[in-house]
N, C-alpha and C positions, 0 to 999 in steps of 0.2 A: 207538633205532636200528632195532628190529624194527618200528614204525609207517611210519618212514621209507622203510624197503624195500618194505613192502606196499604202501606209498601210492604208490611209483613204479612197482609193479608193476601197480598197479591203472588205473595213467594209460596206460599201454605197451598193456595190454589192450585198454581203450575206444578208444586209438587206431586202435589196430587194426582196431577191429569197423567194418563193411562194405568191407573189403579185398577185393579178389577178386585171385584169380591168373591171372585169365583178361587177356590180352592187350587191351589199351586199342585202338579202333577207333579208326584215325589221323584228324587234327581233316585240316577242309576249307584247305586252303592258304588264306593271305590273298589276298584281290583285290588286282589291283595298282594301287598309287595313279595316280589319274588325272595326265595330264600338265598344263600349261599351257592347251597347246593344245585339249585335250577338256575341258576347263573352260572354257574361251571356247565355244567350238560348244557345247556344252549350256546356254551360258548364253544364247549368240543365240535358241536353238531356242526357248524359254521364250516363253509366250505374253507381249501387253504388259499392262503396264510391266514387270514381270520381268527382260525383255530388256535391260533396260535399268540393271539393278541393279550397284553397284559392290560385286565383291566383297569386295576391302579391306576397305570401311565394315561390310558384313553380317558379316566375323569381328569386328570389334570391336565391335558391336551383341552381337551373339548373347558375349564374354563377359560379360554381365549374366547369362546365364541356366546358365553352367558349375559355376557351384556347382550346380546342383541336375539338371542332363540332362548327358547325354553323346552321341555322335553317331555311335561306330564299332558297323562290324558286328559285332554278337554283345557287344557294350557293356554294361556293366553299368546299371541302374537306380539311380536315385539317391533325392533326394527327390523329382523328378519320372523319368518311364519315358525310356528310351533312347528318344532319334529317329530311328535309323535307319532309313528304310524305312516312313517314315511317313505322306509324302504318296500316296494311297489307300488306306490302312488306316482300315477304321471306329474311331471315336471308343472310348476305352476296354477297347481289346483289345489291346493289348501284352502280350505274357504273361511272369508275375510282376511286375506292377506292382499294387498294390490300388489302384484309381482310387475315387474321390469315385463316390458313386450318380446323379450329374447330369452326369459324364463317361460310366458304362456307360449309362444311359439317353439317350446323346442323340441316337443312330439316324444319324448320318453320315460319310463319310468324310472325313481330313484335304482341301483344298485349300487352295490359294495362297489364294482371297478366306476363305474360312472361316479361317484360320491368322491373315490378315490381322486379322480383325474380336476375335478370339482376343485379337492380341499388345496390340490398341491397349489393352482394357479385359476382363481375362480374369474377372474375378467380374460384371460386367455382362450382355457375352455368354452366358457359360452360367452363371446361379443355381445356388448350390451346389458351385461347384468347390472344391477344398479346395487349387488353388493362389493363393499368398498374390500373387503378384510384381506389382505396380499396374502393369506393363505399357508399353507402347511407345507416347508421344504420339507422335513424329512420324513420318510417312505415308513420307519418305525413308527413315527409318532400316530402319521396317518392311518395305517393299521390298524394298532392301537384303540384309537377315539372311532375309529368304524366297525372293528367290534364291541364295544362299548358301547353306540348309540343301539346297534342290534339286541344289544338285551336289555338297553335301559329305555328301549322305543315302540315296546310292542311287536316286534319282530318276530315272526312265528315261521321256523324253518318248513319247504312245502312237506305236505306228505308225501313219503315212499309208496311207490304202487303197489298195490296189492299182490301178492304173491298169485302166479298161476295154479288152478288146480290140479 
């Protein structure tokens, strides 16, 4: 009985330890889910074939790849890194993911054609990747799920420059 107690006492403790009493700094509100309609115009905006992508098809492509990524903001990692916010991100810098030494060394940033060449044959493209998934033969479907991660990833097309005076 006397072990019993300390042992629960003991758990109670370690629980405890790094608790602070100091007031929790309120989390950033969620963005608000885009509508229909700003999922169409972003998907027009989309250089071509992009533009051109069904996004129906690109959720049901991309779940192939939900067991292992996830796609919301501030998303957890899985066995592959959260994609949010990926297209322009250099290769291998999601943080807290430990990427393969052939993902932090490969010195560029996500795009649509690099994503492309990526889904068709992912241990081709970059030797040494330590993901396993033999990847996306066809060129529709790839399309497809890569415009689809663009507007379901935070994706913000650049701005046009300014008009001259």
């Amino acid at each position: 009985m006397i072990r019993q107690t300390l042992a629960a006492m003991a758990v109670m403790t370690l629980a405890a330890c790094g608790e602070s009493n100091a007031p929790e700094a309120p989390a950033a509100p969620p963005r608000p889910q885009a509508t229909p309609e700003q999922k169409a115009a972003l998907l027009a905006s989309l250089p071509t074939p992009y533009n051109a992508g069904d996004l129906d098809n690109g959720r049901r492509v991309f779940a192939r790849c939900r067991a292992c990524h996830t796609i919301t903001e501030g998303g957890p990692n899985m066995t592959g890194p959260n994609l949010y916010g990926m297209f322009g991100r250099t290769a291998g810098t999601h943080p807290g993911y430990n990427y393969s030494t052939a993902v932090k060394e490969a010195g560029f940033a996500w795009d649509a054609g690099r994503l492309d060449h990526w889904l068709e044959n992912p241990r081709t493209f970059l030797r040494g990747t330590k993901m396993s998934f033999a990847g996306i033969p066809d060129e529709t479907d790839r399309r497809d799920v890569i415009a689809w991660l663009k507007v379901e990833t935070g994706y913000a097309p650049p701005a046009e420059p300014a008009a001259a005076p």
